[in-house]
C-alpha positions in Angstrom: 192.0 207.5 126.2 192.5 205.2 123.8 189.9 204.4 120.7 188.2 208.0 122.4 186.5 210.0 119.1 185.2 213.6 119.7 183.3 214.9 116.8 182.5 218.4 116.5 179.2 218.1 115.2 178.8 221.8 114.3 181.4 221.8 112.1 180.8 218.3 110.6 176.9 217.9 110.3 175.7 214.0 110.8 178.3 211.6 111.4 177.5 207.6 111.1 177.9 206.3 114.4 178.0 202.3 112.8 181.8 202.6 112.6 182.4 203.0 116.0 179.7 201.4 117.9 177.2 198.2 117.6 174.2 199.7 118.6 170.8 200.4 117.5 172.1 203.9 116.9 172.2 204.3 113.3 172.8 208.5 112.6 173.2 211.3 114.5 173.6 215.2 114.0 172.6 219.1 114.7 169.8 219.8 112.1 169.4 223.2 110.9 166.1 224.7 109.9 165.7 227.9 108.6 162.7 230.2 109.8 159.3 229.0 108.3 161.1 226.1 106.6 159.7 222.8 107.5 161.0 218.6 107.1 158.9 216.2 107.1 160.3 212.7 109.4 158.8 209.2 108.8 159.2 206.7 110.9 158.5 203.8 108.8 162.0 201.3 110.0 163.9 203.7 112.6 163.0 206.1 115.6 163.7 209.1 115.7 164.8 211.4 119.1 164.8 215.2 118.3 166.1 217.4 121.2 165.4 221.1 120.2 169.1 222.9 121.3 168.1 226.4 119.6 165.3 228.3 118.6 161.5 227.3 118.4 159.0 225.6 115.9 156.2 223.0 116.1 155.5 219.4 115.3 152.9 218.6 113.7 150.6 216.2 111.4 151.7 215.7 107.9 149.1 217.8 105.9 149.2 220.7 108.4 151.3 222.5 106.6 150.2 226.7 106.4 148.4 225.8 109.5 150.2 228.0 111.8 148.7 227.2 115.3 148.5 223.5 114.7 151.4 221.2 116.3 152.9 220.8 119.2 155.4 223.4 120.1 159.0 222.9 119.9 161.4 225.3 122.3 165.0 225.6 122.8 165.2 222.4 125.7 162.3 220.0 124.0 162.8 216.3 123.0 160.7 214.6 121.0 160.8 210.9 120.0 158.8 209.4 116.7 158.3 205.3 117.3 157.4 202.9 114.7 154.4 204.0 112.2 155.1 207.9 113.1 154.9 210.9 110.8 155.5 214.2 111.8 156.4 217.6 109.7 158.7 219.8 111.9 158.3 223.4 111.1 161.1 226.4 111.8 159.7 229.3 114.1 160.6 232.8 113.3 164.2 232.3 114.2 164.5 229.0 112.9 165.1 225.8 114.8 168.3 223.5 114.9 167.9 220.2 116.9 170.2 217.0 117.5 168.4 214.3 115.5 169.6 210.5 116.6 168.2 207.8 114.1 167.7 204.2 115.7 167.3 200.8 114.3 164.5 199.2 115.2 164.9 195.1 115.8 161.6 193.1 113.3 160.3 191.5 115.9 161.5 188.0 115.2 164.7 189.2 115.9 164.2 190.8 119.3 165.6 189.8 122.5 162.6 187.0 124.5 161.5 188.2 127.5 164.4 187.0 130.1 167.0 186.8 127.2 169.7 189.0 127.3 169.7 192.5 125.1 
C-alpha cells in the first residue's frame, strides 16, 4: 500500500504522529514504568488516553504519593483518559506497568468546529 508506515513501537518508544497525519493526535507510544516508580500526567493543553497493555498500578491524585491503597487501579486491559484541567500520578505495581499513551490537541474554543459546521 502505498504511503502505509508500520512502526514498531517496542523497538522505537514514542513516535510523532504530526508527520503523517493532520489530526488532533499529537504523540503516541508504549510507556514503561518500573515497579513502585510513578509519572505524574497534566492535562493542562492536551488529553491524554492511557490503555494499560502489561502489568498493574493505580491512578491517583497528585499528592497521594506513599499512599498505597489510594487510586484507581490500573490492570493489564484498562484505559484511562485525562480531559482538560486533569492531573493524575500513575504509579507502577509490583511488576511494573507499561501502557500505550496517545497525547491529543485540544482546539481553544474559538477555534472549534460550530454546532452543524463540519469537523
Amino acid at each position: 500500500m502505498p504511503g502505509t508506515v508500520l512502526t514498531d513501537l517496542r523497538r522505537r518508544g514514542a513516535v510523532d504522529p504530526g508527520r503523517l497525519l493532520a489530526g488532533p493526535l499529537r504523540g503516541v507510544g508504549l510507556q514503561w514504568l518500573d515497579p513502585g516508580r510513578s509519572a505524574e500526567l497534566g492535562a493542562d493543553t492536551v488529553e491524554h488516553m492511557l490503555y494499560v497493555t502489561a502489568g498493574s498500578g493505580l491512578a491517583g491524585e497528585p499528592g497521594e504519593a506513599g499512599a498505597t491503597d489510594a487510586g484507581i487501579p490500573l490492570v493489564e486491559g484498562t484505559a484511562l483518559t485525562l480531559p482538560i484541567g486533569a492531573r493524575t500520578v500513575l504509579t507502577a505495581g509490583a511488576a511494573g506497568m507499561e501502557y500505550f499513551h496517545a497525547v491529543l490537541a485540544v482546539p481553544h474554543p474559538a477555534q472549534a468546529p460550530k454546532e452543524g459546521e463540519p469537523r
